[in-house]
C-alpha positions in Angstrom: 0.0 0.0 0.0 1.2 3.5 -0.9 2.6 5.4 2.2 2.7 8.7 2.9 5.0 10.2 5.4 6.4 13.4 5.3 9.9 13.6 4.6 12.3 16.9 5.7 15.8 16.9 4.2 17.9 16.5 6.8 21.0 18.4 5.0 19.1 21.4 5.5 18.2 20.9 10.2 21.0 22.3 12.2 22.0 20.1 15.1 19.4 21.1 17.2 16.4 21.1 15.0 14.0 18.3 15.9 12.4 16.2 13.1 8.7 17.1 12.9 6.2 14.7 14.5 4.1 12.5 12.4 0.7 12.2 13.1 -1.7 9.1 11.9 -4.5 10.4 10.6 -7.6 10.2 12.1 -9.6 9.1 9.6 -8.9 7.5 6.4 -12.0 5.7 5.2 -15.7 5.6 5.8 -18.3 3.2 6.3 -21.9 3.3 6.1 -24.8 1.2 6.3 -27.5 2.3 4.0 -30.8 -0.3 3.8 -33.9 0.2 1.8 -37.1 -1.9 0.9 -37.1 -2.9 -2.7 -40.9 -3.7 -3.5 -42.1 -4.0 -7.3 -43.1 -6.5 -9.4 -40.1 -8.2 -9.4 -38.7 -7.6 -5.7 -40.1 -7.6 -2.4 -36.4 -7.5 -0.1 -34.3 -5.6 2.0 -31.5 -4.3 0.2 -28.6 -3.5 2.3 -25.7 -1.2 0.9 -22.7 -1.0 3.1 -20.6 1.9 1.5 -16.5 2.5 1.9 -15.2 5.6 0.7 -11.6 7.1 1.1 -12.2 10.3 2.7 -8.4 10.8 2.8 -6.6 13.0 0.5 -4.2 10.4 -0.5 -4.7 7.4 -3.0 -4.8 3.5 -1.3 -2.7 1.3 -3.9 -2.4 -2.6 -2.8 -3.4 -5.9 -2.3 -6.7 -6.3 -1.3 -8.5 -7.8 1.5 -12.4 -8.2 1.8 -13.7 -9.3 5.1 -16.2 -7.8 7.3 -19.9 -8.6 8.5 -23.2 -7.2 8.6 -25.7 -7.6 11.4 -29.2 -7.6 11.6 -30.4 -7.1 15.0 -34.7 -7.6 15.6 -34.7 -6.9 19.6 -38.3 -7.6 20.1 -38.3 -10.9 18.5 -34.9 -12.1 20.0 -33.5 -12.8 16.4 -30.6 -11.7 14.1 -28.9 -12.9 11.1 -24.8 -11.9 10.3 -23.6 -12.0 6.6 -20.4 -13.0 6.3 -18.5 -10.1 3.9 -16.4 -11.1 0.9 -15.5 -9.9 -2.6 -18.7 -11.6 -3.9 -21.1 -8.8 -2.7 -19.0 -6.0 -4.4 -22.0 -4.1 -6.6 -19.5 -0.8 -7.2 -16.0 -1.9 -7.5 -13.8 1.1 -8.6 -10.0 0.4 -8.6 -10.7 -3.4 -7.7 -9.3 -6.0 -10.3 -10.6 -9.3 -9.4 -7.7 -11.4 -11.6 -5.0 -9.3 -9.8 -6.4 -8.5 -6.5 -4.9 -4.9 -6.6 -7.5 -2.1 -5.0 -6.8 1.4 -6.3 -8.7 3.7 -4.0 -8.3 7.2 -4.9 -9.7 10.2 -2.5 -13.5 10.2 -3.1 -13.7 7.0 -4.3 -16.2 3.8 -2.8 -16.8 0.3 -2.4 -20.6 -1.0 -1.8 -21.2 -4.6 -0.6 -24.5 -5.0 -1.3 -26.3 -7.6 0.7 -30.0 -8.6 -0.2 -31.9 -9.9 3.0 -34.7 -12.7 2.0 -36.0 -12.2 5.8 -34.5 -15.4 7.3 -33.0 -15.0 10.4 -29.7 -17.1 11.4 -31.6 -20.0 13.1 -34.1 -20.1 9.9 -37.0 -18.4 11.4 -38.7 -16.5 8.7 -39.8 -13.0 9.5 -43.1 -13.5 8.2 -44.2 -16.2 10.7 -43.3 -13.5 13.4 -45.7 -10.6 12.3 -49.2 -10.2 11.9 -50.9 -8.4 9.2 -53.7 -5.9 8.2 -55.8 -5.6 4.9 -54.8 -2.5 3.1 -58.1 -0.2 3.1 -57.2 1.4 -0.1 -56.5 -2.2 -1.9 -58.7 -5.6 -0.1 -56.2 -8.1 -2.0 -53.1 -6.4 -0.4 -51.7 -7.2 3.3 -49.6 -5.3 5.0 -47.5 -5.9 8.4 -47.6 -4.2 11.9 -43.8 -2.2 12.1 -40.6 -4.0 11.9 -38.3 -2.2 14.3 -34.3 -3.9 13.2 -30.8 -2.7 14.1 -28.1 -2.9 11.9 -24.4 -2.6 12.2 -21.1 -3.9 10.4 -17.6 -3.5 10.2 -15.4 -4.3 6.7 -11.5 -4.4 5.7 -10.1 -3.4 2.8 -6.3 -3.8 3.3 -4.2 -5.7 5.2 -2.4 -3.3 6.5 -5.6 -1.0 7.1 -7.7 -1.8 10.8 -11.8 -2.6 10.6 -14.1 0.2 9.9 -17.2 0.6 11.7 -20.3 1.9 11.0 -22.6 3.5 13.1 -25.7 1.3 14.5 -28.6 2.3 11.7 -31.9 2.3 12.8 -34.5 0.8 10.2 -38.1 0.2 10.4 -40.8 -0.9 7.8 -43.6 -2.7 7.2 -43.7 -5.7 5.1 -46.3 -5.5 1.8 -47.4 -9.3 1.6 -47.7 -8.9 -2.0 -47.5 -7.2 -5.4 -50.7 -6.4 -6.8 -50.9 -4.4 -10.1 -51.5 -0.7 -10.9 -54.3 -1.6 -12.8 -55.9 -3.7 -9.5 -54.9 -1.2 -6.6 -53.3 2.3 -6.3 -49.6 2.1 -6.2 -48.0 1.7 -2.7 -44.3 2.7 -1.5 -43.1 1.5 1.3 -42.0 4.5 2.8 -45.7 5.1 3.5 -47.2 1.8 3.5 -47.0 1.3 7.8 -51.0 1.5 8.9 -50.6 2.1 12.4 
C-alpha cells in the first residue's frame, strides 16, 4: 500500500532542530450502512448497501482484503442474522481487479457490498411467521405488516495493513407489503408510506 510520510531533508536541520512529529491520521476511510425496501413487481427485499469511501486526500494502492460482516439485530423478537462479507457482494467496485487482487482507491472514491436480506433470520426463522398483518383499506387483495423495528451494524476491511471500519448502528423500520398487486388492480404503494398504524 502506498505510504505517505512526510519527509524533511535533513542536510538542511542544524543540530538542534527536531524532526517534525508524524501524526496518523484520524480518519482514512468511511463506512456506512444504507438499507432500503425494494418492493415492485419483481422484488419484495431488504436491500442493504454498506458503502467505503476514502475520505483521505491520498490514494490507497495494494493488495486487497475483503472481510467484514453485517448484522441484523430484531430486539423484540430475540432474532438476528450476520452476513459474512467477501469480494462476492462487491456491486460498485472502482480500482478493484478481481484477476489481480490490486484495489486502487483514490480520495472520493467507494466500495458498496450489497447484501440482499430474504428475511431469514440465522436460526431459519422467517420474518413473516413473526408478524401479523392488516388488509390495506385502499386495496382488499393487499396485506400489510404491523412495524418491523431492526438494528443494523457492520464493520469491513479493505487492506491488510488497514484496521476494521465501523459503522454506526442504523436504525431501520418498515412494514412488510405481503404482495405485489398491479397498478391496474390497486393504487400504487411505496413502502416508505405503507405502515398502517
Amino acid at each position: 500500500m502506498k505510504k505517505y510520510f512526510l519527509f524533511v531533508p535533513l542536510l538542511f536541520l542544524s543540530c538542534d532542530e527536531n524532526l517534525p512529529i508524524y501524526s496518523e491520521p484520524e480518519k482514512v476511510i468511511e463506512a456506512n450502512l444504507k438499507p432500503f425496501y425494494s418492493y415492485s413487481q419483481t422484488s419484495n427485499q431488504i436491500i442493504i448497501n454498506f458503502v467505503v469511501k476514502n475520505v483521505f486526500d491520498e490514494t490507497f494502492d495494494g493488495k486487497a482484503k475483503f472481510s467484514g460482516e453485517i448484522n441484523i439485530v430484531n430486539q423484540k423478537f430475540g432474532k438476528s442474522k450476520t452476513i459474512k462479507l467477501d469480494y462476492t457482494y462487491l456491486s460498485i467496485q472502482n480500482g478493484y481487479n478481481r484477476a489481480t487482487g490490486r484495489l486502487i482507491l483514490h480520495p472520493g472514491d467507494s466500495l458498496v457490498f450489497q447484501y440482499k436480506w430474504d428475511f431469514l433470520f440465522d436460526d431459519s426463522t422467517h420474518l413473516f411467521s413473526l408478524l401479523n398483518y392488516k388488509k390495506d383499506p385502499n386495496c382488499q387483495a393487499r396485506q400489510i405488516s404491523n412495524k418491523v423495528e431492526n438494528q443494523i451494524n457492520g464493520f469491513v476491511t479493505v487492506f491488510n495493513n488497514l484496521p476494521n471500519f465501523y459503522s454506526k448502528t442504523t436504525e431501520f423500520n418498515f412494514c412488510h407489503i405481503d404482495a405485489y398487486i398491479p397498478p391496474k388492480d390497486c393504487q400504487i404503494i411505496s413502502p416508505a408510506t405503507s405502515c398502517l398504524e
